[in-house]
N, C-alpha and C positions, 0 to 999 in steps of 0.2 A: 309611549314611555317617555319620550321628548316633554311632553305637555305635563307630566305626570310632575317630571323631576323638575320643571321650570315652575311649576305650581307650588311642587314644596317649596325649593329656593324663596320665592313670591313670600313664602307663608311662612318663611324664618327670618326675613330682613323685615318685614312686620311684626313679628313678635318682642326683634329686640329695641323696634322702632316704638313697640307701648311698653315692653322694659324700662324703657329707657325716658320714657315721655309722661307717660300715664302713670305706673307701677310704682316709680321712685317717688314721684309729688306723695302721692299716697305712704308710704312705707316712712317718708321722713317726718310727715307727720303724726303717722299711727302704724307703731309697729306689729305685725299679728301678734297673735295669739301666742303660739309656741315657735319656736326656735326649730324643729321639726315636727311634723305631721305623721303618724305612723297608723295602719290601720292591727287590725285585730292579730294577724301573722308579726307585726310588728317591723314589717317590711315599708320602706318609704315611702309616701306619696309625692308628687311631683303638683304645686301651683295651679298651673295650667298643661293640657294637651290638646294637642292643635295636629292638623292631617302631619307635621312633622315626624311626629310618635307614631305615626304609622304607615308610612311611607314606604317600607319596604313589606307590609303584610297581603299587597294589591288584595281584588273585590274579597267582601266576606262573604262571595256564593249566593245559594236559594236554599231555603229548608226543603227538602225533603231527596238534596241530591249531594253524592261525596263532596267532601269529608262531614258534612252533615250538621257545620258549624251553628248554622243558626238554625237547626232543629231539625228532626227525623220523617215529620211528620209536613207536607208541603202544607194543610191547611192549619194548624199548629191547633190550637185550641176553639175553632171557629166551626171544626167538624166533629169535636168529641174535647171534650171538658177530661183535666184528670183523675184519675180516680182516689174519690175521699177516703182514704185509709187508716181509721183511727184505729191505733192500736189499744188493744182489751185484754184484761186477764189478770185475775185477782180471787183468791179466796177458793171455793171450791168449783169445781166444773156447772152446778146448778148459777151459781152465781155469777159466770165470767156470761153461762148462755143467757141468761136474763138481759146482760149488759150488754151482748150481742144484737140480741133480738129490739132492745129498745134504741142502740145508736140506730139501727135498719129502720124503724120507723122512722128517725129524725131524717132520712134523706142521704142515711153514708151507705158508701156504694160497694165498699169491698171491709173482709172482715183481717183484724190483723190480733195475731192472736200471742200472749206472751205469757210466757211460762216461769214457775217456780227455779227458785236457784236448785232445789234436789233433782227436779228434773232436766235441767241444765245440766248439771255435773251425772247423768248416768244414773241419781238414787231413788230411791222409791220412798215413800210417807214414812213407812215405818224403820229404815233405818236410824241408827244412832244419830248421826253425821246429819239429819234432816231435822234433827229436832231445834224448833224454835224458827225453821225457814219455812215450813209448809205453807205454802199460799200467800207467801207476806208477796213476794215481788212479781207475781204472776198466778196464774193459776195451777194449782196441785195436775199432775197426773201420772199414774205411775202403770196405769196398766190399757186396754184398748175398752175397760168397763167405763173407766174414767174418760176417756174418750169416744164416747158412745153418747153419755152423758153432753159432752161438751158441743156436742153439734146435734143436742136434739132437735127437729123439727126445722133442721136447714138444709136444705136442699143444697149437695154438692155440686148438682149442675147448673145451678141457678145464682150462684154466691162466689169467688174467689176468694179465695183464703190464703194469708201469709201466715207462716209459722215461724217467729223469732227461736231458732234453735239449730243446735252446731253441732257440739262432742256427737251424742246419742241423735243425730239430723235424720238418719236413715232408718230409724225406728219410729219416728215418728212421718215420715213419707210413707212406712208400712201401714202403720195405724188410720190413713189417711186413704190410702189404697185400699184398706179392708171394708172402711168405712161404706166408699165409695161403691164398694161390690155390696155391699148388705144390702145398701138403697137401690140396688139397680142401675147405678150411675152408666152411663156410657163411656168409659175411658176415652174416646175419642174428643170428649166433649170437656169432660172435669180441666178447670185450673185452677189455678194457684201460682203461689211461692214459698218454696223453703229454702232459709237465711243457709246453715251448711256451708258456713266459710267458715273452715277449721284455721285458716290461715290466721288472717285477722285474731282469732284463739290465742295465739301466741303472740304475737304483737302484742295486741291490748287489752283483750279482755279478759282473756287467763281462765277461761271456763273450758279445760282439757279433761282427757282422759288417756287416750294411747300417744305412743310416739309420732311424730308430725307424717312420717310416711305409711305405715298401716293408716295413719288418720285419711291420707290422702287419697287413698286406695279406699276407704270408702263411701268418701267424696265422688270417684270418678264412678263407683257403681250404679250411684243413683243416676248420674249422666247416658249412662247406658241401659240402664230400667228404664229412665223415663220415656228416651229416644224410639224405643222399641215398643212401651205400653202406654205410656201416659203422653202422647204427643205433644199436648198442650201448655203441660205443666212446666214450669220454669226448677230446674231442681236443685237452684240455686242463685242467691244474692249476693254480691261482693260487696262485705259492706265496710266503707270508710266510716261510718257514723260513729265507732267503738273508736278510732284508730284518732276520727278528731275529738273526741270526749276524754281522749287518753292524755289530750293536750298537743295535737301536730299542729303542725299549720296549717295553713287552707291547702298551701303546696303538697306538706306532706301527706295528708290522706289525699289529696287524688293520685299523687304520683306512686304509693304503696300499696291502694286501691284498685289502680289498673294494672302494678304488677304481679299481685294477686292475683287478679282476672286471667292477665298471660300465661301467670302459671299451669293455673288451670286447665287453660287450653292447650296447652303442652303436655300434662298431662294425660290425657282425653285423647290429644292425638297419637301418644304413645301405645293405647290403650288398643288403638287404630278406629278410632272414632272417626269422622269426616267432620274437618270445623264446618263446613258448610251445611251440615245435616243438626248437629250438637249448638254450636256457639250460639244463633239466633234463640236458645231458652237460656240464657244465660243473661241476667239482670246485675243490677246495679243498685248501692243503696248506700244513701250521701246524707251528708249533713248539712244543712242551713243556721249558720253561724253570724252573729250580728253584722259584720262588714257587707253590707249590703251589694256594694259594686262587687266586690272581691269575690263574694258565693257566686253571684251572677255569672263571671269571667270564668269561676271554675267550671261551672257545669259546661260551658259553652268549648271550651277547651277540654273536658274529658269527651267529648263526641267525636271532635280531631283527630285526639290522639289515638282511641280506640277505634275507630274504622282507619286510620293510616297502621298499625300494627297490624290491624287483621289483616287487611290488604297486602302490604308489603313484608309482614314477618312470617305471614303459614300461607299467603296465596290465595285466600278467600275470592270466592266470585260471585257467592249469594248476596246480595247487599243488605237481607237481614242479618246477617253474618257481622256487618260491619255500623249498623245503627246499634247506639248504646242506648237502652231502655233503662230510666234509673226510678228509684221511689227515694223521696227524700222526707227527712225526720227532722222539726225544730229544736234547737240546741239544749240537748237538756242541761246539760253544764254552766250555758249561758242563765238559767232562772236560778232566780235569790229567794233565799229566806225573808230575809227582807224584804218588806213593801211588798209583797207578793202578788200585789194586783197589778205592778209593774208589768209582770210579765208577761200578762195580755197583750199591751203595747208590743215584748219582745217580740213576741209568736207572731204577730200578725206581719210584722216587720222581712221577718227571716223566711215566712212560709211567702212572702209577695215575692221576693229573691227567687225561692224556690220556682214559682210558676215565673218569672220573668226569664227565669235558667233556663224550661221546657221542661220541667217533670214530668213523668207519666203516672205519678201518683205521691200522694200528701197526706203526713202524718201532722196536724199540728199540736202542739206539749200540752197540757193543761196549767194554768196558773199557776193551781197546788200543788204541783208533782215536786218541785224541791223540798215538800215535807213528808208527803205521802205519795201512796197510790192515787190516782184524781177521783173525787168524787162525781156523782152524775152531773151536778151540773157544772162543773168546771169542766169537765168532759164536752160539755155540751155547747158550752161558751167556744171551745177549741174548733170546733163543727163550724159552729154559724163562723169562726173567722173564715174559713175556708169558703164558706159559702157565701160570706159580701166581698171577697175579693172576685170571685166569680161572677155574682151575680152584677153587681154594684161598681166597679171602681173601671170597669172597660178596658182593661187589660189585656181582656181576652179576646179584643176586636181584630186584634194585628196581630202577623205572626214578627217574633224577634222584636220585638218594637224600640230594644237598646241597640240591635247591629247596628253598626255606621259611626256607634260615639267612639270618638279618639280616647275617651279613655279605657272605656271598656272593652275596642279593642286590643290597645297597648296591654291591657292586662292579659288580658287573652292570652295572647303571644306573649307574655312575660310566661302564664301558666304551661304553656303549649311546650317553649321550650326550657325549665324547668324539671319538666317531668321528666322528658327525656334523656335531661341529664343524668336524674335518677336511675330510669332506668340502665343506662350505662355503667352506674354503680355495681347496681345490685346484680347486673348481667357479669358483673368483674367476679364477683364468688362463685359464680357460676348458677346462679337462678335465687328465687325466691326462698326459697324452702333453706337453701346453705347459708344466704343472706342471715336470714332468723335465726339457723341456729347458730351464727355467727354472733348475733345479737346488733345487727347494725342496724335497722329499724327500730328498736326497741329503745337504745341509744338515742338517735336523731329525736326520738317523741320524747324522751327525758329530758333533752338539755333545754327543747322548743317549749314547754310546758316548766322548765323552773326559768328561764329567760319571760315568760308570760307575767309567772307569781311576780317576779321581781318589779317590773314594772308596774302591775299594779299595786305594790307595795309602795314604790316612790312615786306613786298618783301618777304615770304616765299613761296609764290605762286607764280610765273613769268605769267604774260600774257603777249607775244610780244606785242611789238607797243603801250602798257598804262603802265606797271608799269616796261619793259624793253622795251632798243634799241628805245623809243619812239622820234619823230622826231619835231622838233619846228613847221618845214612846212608839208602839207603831198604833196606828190610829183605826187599824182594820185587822181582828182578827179573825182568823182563817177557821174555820171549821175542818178536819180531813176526817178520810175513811179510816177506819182501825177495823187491822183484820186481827183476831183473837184464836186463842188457841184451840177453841173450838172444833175450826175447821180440820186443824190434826187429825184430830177425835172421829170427826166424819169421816174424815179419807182412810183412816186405820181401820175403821168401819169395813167398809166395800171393801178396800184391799183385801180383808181378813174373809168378807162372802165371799169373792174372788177366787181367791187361792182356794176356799171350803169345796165350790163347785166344779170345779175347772177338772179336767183328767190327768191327776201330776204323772201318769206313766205317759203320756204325748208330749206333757211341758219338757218331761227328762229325755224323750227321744229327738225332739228340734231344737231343742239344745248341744246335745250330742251332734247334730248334724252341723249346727253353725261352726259349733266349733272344728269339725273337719275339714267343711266348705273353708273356713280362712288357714285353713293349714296349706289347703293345694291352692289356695288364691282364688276360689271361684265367687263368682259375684253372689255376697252375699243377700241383695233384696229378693229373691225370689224365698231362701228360706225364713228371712226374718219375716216377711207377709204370711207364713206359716208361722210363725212361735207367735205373735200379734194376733193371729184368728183362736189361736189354742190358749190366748190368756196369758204367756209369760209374760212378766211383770219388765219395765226398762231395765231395773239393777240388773236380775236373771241373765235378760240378753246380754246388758252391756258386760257384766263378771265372767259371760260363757266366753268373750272375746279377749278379756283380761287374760287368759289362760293360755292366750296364743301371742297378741302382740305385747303384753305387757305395759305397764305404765309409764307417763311422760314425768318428769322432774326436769324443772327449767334450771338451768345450770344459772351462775352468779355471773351480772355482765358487769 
């Protein structure tokens, strides 16, 4: 410890000895740039960092041992690559599987699948309230016919699949589970992910349906389904990606991200779950946002924090318990209309962040996407990024290969304790859930996201091609996909065969049941994997529970 502090000392009267020597000659005759330096959170950079800035952090560990700073895995990417997870889902279930089945040929390794706004909010094609959304933002599904459709000829046990979906999350784990029994899947074997963070719902994305606690409750059921059927299955994502597109900071979605997570698992243990049997399927799901070091620092620091809470706040002793497994997604907020080939550049930028952080799997954007849905081959362009940082640029030689820098230490630990602070916040309301409906997260990503605008408003922030270098003409126009209203047409189709063949005196009696089941609190996945085998449609389910928890209306913050 002697040698350590004699070291720093050493390494601060030489800093102010090039201050003072070196730094000034320079500065008097060429002033920098700007007057401050700020990265993407808008938080300050400092010049230089030197072992000073880190003096009090001692070693940053070994990957694959607590607190798991520089990664979960001891041989990091040198024993398994992570997994390429483009997300897909557009237009009708024929079409999202085509687009399935051809990224699967280019080399992607897991399927990530994303769904219409009606099927997000609980509705089915043919309601009012769907008209003009069918299939634009994802792909249509309203019943387990459409889902039958949407995974033909993929093998459950052969494929992982993520399913971007929340409100209605446990209807679609049913649809997924039924699936799985048609083909003969082995339960023991099947994985996956489904997203099923209601929380984050209220925070930022606003795709609700019941009040935040009936929400929660059937949140923690799928926890208990899976633990008990689906082993494998991750039955849940905690995802900051919404919460930083909402406009946080890099701080604030991990520090609201992980209190999320805690919730959850509070939850769960209330439930009398074992964190040590439950937590280990409990995933993670981040954003990759331009500030290259800063993403970096985050992820490296959500591993800290999450195996020190497990640890020390419920007592954990599983140590998958306490390794944070995340998949992270290139910033879609960050791509412009503008110049939109730019954004190649971005993606490739944010997804090298991503794996320099430790992801365990990688979503990268496609160029187009700030106009449209991506077409194939913008889709496809997005793939091969993923695949020459992998294959090409040797990053994946060394595990952590930034531990040790003073900077992105110092960040680290700027993130590490940050969050904390957070969390002492939010533990003041008395948890996550009171926080929210408190509206104190909601707030904090409001003022952090018009404090952002601002600045790029008085050029302090540069985005190429809008508020620099931007062009009168653009020189490269974009082709996108157009999804037309056709596909309505077709999904109103099958829904209408659907409902003609189906037995409505069994759709009217496991309806009836669900609705009971959540009157006495009983976990409803077992009966909704019954109303999914008998065809009732999402609205059906999601309206038969309407009747019990009632609707969410977010009060004015």
């Amino acid at each position: 410890m002697a040698e350590v502090k004699e070291a720093v000392s050493e390494n601060q009267a030489a800093k102010e000895r090039w201050e003072a020597e070196t730094l000034r000659r320079v500065l008097d005759r060429a002033p920098e740039r700007k007057t401050k330096f700020e990265g993407v959170s808008l938080e300050p950079v400092e010049r230089l960092y030197t072992i000073s800035d880190t003096e009090n952090l001692g070693d940053p560990g070994f990957p694959g041992e607590y607190p798991y700073k520089r990664g979960i895995h001891p041989t990091g990417y040198r024993g398994r690559l992570w997994t390429m997870r483009q997300f897909a889902g557009f237009s009708s279930p024929e079409e999202t599987n085509r687009r399935f089945k051809y990224l699967m040929s280019q080399g992607q390794t897991g399927l990530s699948t994303a769904y219409d706004l009606p099927a997000l909010m609980g509705l089915d094609a043919d309601s009012p309230l769907s008209e003009g959304e069918v299939g634009k933002c994802g792909v249509a599904v309203s019943s387990f016919a459409d889902f039958e459709v949407l995974f033909d000829g993929i093998d459950l046990e052969a494929v992982t699949v993520s399913q971007t979906i929340n409100a209605p999350a446990w209807i679609f784990l049913a649809f997924y589970v039924a699936l799985a029994e048609k083909q003969g899947a082995d339960f023991k074997k099947i994985s996956g992910t489904l997203q099923n963070d209601i929380l984050k719902e209220y925070i930022a994305q606003k795709e609700w349906i019941y009040p935040i606690k009936p929400a929660m409750k059937l949140v923690v059921d799928t926890f208990e389904f899976c633990v008990r059927n689906v082993p494998k299955y991750n039955p849940i994502s905690v995802s900051g990606y919404h919460i930083r597109e909402a406009g946080a900071t890099a701080l604030q979605e991990l520090a609201f991200t992980l209190r999320d997570g805690v919730e959850y698992v509070q939850y769960g243990i209330e439930r009398g779950l074992d964190p040590d049997e439950f937590v280990p399927r409990l995933s993670f799901f981040f954003n990759a946002h331009n500030d290259f070091f800063e993403e970096i620092a985050k992820y490296r620091a959500a591993r800290v924090v999450w195996a020190t809470t497990m640890r020390e706040r419920f007592g954990a002793k599983n140590p998958r318990a306490m390794q944070m497994r995340f998949h992270t997604q290139t910033a879609g907020v960050s791509l412009t209309v503008q110049q939109p080939l730019n954004n190649i550049a971005r993606v490739a930028i944010q997804a090298l962040a991503g794996v320099l952080g430790g992801t365990q799997s990688l979503h990268t954007d496609s160029y187009d996407e700030a106009l449209a849905l991506p077409t194939d081959q913008a889709a496809l362009i997005a793939l091969r990024t993923q695949q020459i940082i992998a294959e090409e640029t040797g990053v994946t030689n060394t595990v952590d290969p930034l531990g040790g820098s003073y900077y992105v230490e110092a960040l680290t630990q700027k993130m590490i304790d940050g969050c904390f602070d957070y969390f002492d916040k939010i533990d003041g309301f008395g948890g996550m859930v009171e926080a929210i409906e408190a509206g104190f997260p909601q707030r904090e990503i409001q003022e952090s996201a018009y404090q952002y605008q601002k600045a790029v408003e008085r050029g302090e922030q540069s985005i190429v091609g809008v508020n620099k270098y931007a062009m009168a003409e653009e020189i490269h126009k974009t082709d996108i996909l157009q999804i037309d209203e056709t596909v309505r047409d077709h999904q109103l189709a099958r829904l209408e065969e659907t409902k003609t063949r189906r037995d409505p005196g069994a759709v009217a009696n496991v309806l009836e049941k669900l609705r009971q089941n959540a009157k006495t609190g009983e976990n409803l996945m077992p009966a909704t994997v019954e109303a999914v085998k008998a065809y009732a449609t999402v609205e059906e389910i999601c309206t038969a529970l309407r009747d019990v928890y009632g609707i969410y209306e977010e009060p004015a913050f």
